[in-house]
C-alpha positions in Angstrom: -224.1 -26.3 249.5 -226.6 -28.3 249.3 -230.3 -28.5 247.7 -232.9 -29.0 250.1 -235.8 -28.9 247.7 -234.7 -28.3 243.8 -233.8 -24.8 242.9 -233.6 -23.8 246.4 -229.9 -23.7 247.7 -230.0 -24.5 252.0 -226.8 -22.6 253.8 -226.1 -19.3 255.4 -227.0 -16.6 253.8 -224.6 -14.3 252.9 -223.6 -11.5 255.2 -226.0 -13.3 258.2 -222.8 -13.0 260.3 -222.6 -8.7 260.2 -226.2 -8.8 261.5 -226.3 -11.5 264.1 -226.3 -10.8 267.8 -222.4 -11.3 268.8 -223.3 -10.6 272.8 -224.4 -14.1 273.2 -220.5 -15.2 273.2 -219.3 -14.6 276.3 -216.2 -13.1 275.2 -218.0 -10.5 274.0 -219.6 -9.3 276.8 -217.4 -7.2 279.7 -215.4 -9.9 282.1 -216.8 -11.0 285.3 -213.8 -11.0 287.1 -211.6 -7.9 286.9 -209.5 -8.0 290.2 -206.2 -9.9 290.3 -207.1 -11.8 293.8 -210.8 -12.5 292.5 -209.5 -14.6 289.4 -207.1 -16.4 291.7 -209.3 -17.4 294.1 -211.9 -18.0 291.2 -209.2 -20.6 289.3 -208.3 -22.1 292.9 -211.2 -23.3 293.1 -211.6 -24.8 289.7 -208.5 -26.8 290.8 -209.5 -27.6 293.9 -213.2 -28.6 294.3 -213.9 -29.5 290.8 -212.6 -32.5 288.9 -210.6 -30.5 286.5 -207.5 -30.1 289.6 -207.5 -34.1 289.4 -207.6 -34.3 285.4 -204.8 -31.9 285.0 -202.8 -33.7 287.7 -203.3 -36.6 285.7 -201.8 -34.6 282.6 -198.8 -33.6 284.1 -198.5 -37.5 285.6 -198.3 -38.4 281.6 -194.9 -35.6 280.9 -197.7 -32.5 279.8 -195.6 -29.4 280.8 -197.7 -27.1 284.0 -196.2 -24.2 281.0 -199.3 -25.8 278.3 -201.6 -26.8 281.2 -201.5 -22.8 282.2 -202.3 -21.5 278.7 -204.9 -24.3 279.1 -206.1 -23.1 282.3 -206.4 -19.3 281.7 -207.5 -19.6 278.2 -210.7 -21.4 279.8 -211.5 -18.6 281.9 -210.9 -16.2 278.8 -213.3 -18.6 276.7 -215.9 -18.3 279.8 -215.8 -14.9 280.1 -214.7 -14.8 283.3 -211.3 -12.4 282.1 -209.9 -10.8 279.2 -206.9 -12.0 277.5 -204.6 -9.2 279.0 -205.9 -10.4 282.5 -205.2 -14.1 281.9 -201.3 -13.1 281.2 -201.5 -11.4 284.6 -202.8 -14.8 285.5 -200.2 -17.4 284.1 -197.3 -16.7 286.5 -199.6 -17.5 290.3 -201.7 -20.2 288.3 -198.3 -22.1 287.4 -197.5 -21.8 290.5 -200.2 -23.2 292.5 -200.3 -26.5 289.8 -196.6 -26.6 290.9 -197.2 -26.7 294.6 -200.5 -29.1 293.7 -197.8 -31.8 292.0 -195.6 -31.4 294.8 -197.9 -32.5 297.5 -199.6 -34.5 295.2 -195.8 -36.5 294.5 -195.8 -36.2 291.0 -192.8 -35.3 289.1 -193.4 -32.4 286.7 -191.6 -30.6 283.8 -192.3 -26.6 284.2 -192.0 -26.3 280.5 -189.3 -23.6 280.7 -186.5 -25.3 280.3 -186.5 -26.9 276.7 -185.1 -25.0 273.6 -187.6 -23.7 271.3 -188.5 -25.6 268.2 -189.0 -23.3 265.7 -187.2 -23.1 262.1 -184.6 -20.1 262.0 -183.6 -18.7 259.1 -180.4 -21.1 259.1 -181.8 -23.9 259.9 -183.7 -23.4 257.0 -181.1 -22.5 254.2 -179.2 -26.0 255.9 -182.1 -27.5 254.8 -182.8 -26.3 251.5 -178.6 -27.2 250.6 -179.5 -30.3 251.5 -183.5 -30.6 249.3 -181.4 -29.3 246.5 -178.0 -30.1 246.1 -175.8 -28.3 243.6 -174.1 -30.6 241.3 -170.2 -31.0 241.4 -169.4 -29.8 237.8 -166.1 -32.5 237.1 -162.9 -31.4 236.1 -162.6 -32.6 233.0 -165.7 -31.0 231.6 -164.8 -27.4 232.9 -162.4 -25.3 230.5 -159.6 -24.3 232.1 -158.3 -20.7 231.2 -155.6 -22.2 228.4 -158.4 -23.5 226.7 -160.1 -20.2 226.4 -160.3 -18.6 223.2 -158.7 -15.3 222.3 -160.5 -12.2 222.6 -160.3 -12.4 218.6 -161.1 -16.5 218.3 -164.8 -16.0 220.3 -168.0 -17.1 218.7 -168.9 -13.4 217.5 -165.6 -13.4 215.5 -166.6 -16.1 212.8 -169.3 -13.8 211.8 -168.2 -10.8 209.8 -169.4 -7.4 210.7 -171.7 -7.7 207.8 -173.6 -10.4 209.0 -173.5 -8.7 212.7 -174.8 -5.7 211.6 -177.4 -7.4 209.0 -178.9 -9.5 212.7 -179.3 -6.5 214.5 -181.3 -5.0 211.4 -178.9 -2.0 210.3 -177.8 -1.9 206.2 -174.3 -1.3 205.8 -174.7 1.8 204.0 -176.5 3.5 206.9 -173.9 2.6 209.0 -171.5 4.4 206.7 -173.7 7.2 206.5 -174.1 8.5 210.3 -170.0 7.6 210.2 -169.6 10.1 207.9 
């Protein structure tokens, strides 16, 4: 934030955005298209006699799946106004279509963008990778005790202390302890 004159903070203010007027978006506002053949024959003609059929051509020329240049597409006409989001999935299946049969006659190779794996992390994918971030040591065999080398239940740490000295670290007198005995 900055100070426009000093002492006088410049910005929003606080809590301008609850009382602005949100119907100027047009996503906002109810669609302008709300039958299937209208939005078809409106986004035909966006890729027919307007530039944008020649600039997404020119897209899928350079390897950009028809797949991303749908969501492109329909997510236009959601950002116009022209249909809801619900209506542009309604959408996606004749508009691929039609920029298939545009590279076709156009002789452009394409990639339909249904075909490729998906690229997201699974769960094993990432464990794989955290084994291999963090990788546990190998503990050697000469510093690991073998079960010979164990002590007796009677040769343990606990048994160089004498019950005494136990019973004087966990903060009991020896004479209460012979007390609740008897």
């Amino acid at each position: 934030m900055s100070l426009d004159k000093p002492g006088i903070p410049s910005g929003p203010i606080p809590g301008a955005n609850f009382t602005s007027d949100t119907r100027n978006w047009p996503w906002h506002r109810p669609p302008d298209i709300t039958n299937l053949d209208e939005g078809l024959e409106y986004i035909m003609n966006r890729l027919t006699d307007t530039s944008a059929g020649a600039r997404y051509m020119s897209l899928i020329e350079t390897g950009v799946s028809i797949t991303t240049i749908t969501d492109i597409v329909v997510t236009l006409g959601v950002g116009r106004g022209k249909f809801t989001p619900d209506f542009a999935i309604l959408l996606a299946g004749p508009v691929a279509r039609m920029l298939e049969i545009m590279a076709k006659s156009y002789g452009i190779e394409y990639d339909l963008g249904i075909d490729k794996e998906d690229n997201y992390v699974t769960s094993v994918a990432f464990k794989k990778a955290q084994e291999l971030k963090s990788p546990t040591p190998e503990v050697e065999e000469e510093d690991s005790p073998d079960m010979e080398e164990m002590p007796d239940e009677g040769e343990g740490l606990m048994s160089a202390v004498s019950e005494e000295e136990q019973s004087g670290m966990l903060g009991y007198d020896v004479e209460e302890e012979l007390e609740e005995d008897e």
